[in-house]
C-alpha positions in Angstrom: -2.5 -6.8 -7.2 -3.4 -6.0 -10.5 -3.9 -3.0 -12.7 -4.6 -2.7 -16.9 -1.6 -2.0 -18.2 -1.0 1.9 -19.0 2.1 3.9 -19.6 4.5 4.2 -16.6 7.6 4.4 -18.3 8.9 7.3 -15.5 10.6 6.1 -12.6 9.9 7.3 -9.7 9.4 6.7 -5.8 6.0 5.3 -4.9 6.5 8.8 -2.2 7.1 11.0 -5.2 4.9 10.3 -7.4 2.9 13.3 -9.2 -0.7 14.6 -7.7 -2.5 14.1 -10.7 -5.5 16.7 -11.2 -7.3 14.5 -12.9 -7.9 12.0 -10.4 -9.7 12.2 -6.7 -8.7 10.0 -4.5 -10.8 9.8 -0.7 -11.5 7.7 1.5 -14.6 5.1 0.2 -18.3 5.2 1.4 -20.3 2.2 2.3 -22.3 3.3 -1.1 -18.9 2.2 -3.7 -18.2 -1.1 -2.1 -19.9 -3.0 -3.8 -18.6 -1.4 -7.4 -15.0 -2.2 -5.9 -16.1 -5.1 -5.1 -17.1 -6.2 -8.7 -14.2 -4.5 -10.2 -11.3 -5.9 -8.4 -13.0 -9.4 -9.2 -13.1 -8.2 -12.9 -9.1 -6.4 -12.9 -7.3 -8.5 -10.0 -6.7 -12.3 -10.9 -7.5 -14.9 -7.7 -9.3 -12.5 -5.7 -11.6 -14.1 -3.9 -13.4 -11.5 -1.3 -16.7 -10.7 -2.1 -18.3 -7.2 -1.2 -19.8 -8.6 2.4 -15.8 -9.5 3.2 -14.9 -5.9 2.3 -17.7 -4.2 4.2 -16.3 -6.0 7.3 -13.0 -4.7 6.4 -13.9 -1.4 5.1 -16.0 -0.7 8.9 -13.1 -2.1 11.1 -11.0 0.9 9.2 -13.0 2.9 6.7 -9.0 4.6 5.9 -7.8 0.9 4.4 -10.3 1.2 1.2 -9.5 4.4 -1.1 -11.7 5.5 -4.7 -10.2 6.9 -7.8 -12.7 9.1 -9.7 -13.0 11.4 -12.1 -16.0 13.4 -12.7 -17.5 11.4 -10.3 -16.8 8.5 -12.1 -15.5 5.5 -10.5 -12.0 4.7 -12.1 -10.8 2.0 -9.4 -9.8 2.1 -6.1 -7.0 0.8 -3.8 -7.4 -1.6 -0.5 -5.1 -1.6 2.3 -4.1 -3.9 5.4 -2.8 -2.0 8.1 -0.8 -4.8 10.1 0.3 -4.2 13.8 3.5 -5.8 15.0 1.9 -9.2 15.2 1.0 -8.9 11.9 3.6 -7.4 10.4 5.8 -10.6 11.7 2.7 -13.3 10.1 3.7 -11.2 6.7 6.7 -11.9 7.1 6.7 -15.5 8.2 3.6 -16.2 6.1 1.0 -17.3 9.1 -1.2 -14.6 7.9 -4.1 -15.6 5.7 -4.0 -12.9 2.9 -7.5 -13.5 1.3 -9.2 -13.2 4.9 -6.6 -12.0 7.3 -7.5 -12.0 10.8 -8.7 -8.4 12.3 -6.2 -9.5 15.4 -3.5 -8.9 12.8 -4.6 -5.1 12.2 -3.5 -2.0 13.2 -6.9 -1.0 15.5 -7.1 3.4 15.7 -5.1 3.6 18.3 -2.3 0.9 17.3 1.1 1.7 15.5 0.6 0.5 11.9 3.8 -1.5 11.7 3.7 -2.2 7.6 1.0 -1.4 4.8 0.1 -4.4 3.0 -1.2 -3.3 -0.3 -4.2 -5.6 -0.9 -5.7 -5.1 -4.1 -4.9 -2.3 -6.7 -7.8 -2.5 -9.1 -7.8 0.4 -12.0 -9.2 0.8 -15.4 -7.5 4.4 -18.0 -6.6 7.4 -16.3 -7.3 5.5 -12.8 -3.5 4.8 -12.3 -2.9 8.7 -12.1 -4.9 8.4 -8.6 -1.6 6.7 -7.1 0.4 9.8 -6.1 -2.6 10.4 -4.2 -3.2 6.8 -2.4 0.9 7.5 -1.4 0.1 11.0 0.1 -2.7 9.6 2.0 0.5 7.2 3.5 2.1 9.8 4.0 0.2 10.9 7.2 1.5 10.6 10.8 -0.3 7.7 11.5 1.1 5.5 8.4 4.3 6.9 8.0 6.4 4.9 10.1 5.2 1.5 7.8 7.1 0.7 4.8 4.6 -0.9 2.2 4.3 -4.4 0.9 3.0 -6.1 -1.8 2.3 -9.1 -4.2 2.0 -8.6 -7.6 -0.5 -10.4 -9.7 -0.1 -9.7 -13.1 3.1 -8.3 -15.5 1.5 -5.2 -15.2 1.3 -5.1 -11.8 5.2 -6.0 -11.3 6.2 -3.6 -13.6 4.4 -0.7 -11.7 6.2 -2.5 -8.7 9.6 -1.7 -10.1 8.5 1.6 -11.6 7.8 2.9 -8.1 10.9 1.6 -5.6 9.3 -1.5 -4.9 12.1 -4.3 -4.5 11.3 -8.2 -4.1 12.4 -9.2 -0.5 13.7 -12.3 1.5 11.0 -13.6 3.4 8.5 -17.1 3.9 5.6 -15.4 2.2 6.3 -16.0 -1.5 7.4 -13.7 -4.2 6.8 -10.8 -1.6 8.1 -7.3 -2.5 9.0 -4.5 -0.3 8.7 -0.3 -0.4 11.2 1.3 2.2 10.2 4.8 3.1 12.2 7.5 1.8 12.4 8.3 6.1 13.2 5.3 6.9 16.2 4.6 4.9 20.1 4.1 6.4 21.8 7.7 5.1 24.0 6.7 2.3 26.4 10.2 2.4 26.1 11.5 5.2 30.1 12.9 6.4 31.9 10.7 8.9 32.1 13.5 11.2 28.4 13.5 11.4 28.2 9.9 11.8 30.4 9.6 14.9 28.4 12.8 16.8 25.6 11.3 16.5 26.9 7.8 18.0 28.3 10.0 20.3 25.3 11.5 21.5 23.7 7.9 21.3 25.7 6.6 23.4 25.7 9.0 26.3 22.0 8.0 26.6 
């Protein structure tokens, strides 16, 4: 994951993160894949999928591959892997190839996506204001059970990790780093009395 370096001093969730006007954010066409293509070769150091490997992504789920642009011009985009229990676990355990992960790994339309593997974050200027927008496009139903993971490439791209909740995590696949959702989080104050009703009611079931 890589992005130039711009100024993201503010701290905040990679869920709250400001809708910039400035920025759209959508879904790609066929039509910009090739222009990602070449610009997450140019931005993202050791990437190695060319634009016939992303089309063959981009049509198992058009929703993995998203555009930043502004005026209609093309400011980046952002590349997903939506992993499905299996492939959540080959994450994990790192039996997943990450530079052409098997589609039986993949959350298919109807799966659960299980975790959001952040493949590629490739951005020139303004593009990183398109980022609140790429995490309100996780926010809907079918995403929002899936924290989000990631490997950063570059300084830059570790400091945006920090700057947005992501935390590095113990796990096989190497210098891996971890986004909890806000939703999924243990409650840290919630009174005792609360607590025990609901293990209450847990346990009559």
């Amino acid at each position: 994951m890589s992005m130039e370096r711009g100024s993201f001093a503010a701290r905040h969730d990679f869920d709250a993160l400001p809708l910039s006007p400035d920025v759209d954010v959508c879904c790609a066409q066929f039509s910009e894949i090739a222009a990602l293509s070449e610009m997450a070769h140019r931005l993202v150091p050791g990437v190695q999928i060319g634009a016939m490997e992303l089309a063959k992504y981009f049509a198992f789920d058009p929703a993995s591959i998203l555009t930043f642009t502004r005026k209609g011009h093309l400011l980046g985009g952002m590349a997903f892997l939506f992993l499905n229990d299996r492939g959540h676990d080959a994450l994990l355990l790192d039996d997943i190839c990450l530079t052409a992960p098997e589609t039986r790994y993949l959350a298919s339309a109807t799966d659960d996506v299980a975790a959001i593997y952040i493949w590629a974050i490739a951005a020139t200027g303004r593009g990183i204001a398109g980022l609140g927008r790429a995490a309100a496009h996780l926010r809907q139903i079918r995403f929002r059970g899936a924290d989000c993971y990631a490997q950063p490439s570059t300084v830059a791209g570790r400091e945006i990790m920090r700057a947005t909740g992501f935390e590095p995590i113990s796990s096989f696949q190497p210098d891996l780093w971890c986004y909890e959702r806000p939703w999924r989080r243990q409650p840290m104050r919630m009174p005792g009395a609360i607590v025990q009703a609901r293990s209450f009611a847990d346990a009559r079931h």
